[in-house]
N, C-alpha and C positions, 0 to 999 in steps of 0.2 A: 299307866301300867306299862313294863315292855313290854312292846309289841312286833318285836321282830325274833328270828329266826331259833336265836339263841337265845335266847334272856322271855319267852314267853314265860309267865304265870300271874294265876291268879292272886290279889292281894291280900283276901279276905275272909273268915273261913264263919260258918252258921252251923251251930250246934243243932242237930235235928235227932228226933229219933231214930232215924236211918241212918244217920252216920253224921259226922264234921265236914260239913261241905266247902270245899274251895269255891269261893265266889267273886266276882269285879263286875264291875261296873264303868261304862266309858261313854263320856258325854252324857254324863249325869245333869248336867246346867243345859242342854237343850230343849227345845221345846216344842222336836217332833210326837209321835206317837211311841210309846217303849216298844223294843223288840227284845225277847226272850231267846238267847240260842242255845239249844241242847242237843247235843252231837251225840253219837249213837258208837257202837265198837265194831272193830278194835279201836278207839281213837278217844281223844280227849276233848275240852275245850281249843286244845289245841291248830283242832280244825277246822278253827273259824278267823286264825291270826290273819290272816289275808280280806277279809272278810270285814269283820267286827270294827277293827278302826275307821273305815269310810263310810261305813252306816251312821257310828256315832259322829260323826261331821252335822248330823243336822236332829238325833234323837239319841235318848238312853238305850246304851245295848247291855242289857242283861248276860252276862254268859258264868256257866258253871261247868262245874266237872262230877259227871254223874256217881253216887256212893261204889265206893271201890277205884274209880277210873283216876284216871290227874291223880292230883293232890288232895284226891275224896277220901276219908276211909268210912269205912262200913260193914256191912256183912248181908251176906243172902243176895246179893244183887236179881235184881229182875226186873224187865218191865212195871211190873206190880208197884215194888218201893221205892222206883225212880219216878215214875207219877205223883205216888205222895210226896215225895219229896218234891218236884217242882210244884206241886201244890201250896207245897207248904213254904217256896221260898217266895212263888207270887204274893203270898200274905205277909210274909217278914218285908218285904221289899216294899207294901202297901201299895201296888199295881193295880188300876183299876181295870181297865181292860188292854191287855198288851197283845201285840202280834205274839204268838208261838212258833216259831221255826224249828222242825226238829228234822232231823238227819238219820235214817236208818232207822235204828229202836229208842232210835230220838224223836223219831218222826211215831213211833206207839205210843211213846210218854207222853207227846205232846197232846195227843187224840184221846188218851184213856184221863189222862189230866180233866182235859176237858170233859168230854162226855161221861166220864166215872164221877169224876168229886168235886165236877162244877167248877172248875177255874175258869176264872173270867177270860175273855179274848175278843179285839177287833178283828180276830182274820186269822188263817193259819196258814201256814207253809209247811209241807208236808216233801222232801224230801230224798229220791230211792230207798224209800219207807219200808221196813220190816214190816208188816202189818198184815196182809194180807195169807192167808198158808196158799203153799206150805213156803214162811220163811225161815226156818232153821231148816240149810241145808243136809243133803245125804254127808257132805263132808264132816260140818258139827253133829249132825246127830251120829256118828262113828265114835266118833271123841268121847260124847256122854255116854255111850253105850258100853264106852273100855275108857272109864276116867282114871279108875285104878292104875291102867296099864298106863297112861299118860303120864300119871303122879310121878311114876317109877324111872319112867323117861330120862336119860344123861341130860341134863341142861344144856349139853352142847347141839344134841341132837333135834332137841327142843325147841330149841331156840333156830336151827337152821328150819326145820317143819313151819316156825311160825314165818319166818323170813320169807320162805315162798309163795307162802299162805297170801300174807301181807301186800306181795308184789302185782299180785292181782288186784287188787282197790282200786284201780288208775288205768287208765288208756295210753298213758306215756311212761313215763319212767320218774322217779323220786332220786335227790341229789341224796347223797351219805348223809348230811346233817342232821335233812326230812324224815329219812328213814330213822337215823338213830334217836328223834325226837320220838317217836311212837315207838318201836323195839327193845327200847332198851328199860320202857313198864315194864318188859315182860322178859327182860333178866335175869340171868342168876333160878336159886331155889323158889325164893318170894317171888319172882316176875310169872315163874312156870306156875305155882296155887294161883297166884292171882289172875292169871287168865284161864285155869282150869276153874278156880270159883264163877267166872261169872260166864264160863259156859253151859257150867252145869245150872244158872238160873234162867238160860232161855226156855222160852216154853211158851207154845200158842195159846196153853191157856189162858195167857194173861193179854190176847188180842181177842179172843173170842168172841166176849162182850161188845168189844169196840164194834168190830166190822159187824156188827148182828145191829149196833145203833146208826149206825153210817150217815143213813139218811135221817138221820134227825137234826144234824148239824145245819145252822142257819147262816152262820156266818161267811164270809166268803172264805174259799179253800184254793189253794193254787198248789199242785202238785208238780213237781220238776224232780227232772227225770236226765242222766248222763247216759247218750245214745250207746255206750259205747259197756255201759254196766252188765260185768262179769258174773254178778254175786245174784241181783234180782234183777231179769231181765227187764227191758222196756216191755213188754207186754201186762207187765202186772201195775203200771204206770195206768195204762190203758183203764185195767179194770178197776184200778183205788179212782181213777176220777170218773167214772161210770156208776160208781156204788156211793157217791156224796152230789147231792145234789147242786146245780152251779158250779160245780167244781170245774179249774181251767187247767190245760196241761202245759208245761213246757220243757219240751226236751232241748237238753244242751250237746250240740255239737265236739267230737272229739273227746267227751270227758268220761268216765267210770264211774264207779262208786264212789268214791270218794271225788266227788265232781270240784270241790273248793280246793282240793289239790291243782287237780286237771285244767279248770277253768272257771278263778275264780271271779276273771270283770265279768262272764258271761254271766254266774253267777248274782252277781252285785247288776247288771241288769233286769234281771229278769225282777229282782226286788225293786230296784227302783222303779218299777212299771206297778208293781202289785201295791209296796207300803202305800198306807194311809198316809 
């Protein structure tokens, strides 16, 4: 698949009841352990293009783009139907037990996946995980609160509010390209509903459950964390590996939210220490 800057996307698409999911696959003919990547928002599979190619050097890296996000479509987006939805692609995929690495309310999917509806897993990787509340910030919860007034919104104005929005994910700065690869989902008329849709399906309630099972999780948990993260501080780092048993922390130097932006070999070590 391409895998650089310009030319990322997925190849493959699985018809689910949640929606038509873009899917790929790299290093499918290896014969490490699978790793599943599920990225969390604002962002796509996208955020793994630095990433995803030197993992599969020695394993199958699963990666998709959550219903509504990329090249997914769908409706209702949430925590909720992004779970069954990787549910449901571990079994299309016939995974018997694969690492989960999820990113933000990637990192909820990948937790309510599991502890909700039994998806198999050797391990998880849980990273600046939504999870925990309060994760929808005072910022999003403004938004959901005056969606209407959002809707109504000039797409110019729109689109500059997400821009700034945006710019905080990171502890350094994003080239135009980087930016415009993530920004420009949320273009236009269709870009503004589609990121007002899938604000309006955040919602604790669909971590609730989770963090109430935490410690029933057996598998090994490795939670990583960008020192520098804007959105969910490193403190709630602290308490997602405090509230899973065995759980190990590692925070990344210099990076934000979006840590795979900021620093992705750090990133790519801190896996290579943890995959099976």
């Amino acid at each position: 698949m391409p895998t650089d800057t310009a030319t990322w996307r997925l190849r493959d698409r699985v018809d689910l009841p949640t929606g038509t999911i873009a899917v790929d696959v790299l290093g499918a003919d290896r014969p490490g352990t699978p790793v599943v990547l599920t990225h969390g928002t604002p962002s796509w599979s996208y955020l793994w293009r630095r990433v995803a190619p030197t993992l599969a050097t020695d394993r199958p890296v699963h990666v998709w783009d959550l219903p509504t996000y990329g090249d997914s479509t769908g409706a209702h987006p949430s925590v909720a139907n992004h779970a069954r939805t990787l549910d449901a692609l571990v079994a299309h995929w016939e995974l018997e037990a694969p690492v989960l690495v999820g990113h933000d309310i990637g990192a909820a999917t990948v937790l309510r996946a599991h502890l909700v509806h039994g998806t198999p897993t050797s391990g998880l990787v849980v990273a600046d995980a939504a999870v925990l509340p309060p994760w929808v910030t005072d910022g999003t919860q403004h938004v959901q609160d005056h969606l209407a007034t959002y809707r109504r919104m000039p797409p110019y104005l729109f689109q500059a509010m997400v821009t700034a929005h945006f710019r905080t994910t990171v502890a350094g700065t994003l080239t135009d390209d980087v930016e415009r690869a993530y920004l420009d989902r949320f273009a236009g008329p269709g870009g503004q509903q589609r990121y007002l849709d899938q604000v309006a399906g955040f919602t604790e309630d669909d971590t609730r459950d989770v963090v109430a099972r935490l410690a029933e999780i057996t598998v090994p948990v490795d939670v990583v964390w960008g020192a520098e993260d804007a959105w969910i501080p490193p403190s709630a780092a602290d308490a997602l590996r405090d509230a899973i048993p065995g759980a190990r922390l590692h925070v990344v130097p210099a990076a934000g939210h979006f840590l795979t932006e900021d620093a992705p070999e750090a990133f790519l070590d801190v896996l290579a220490e943890v995959l099976p």
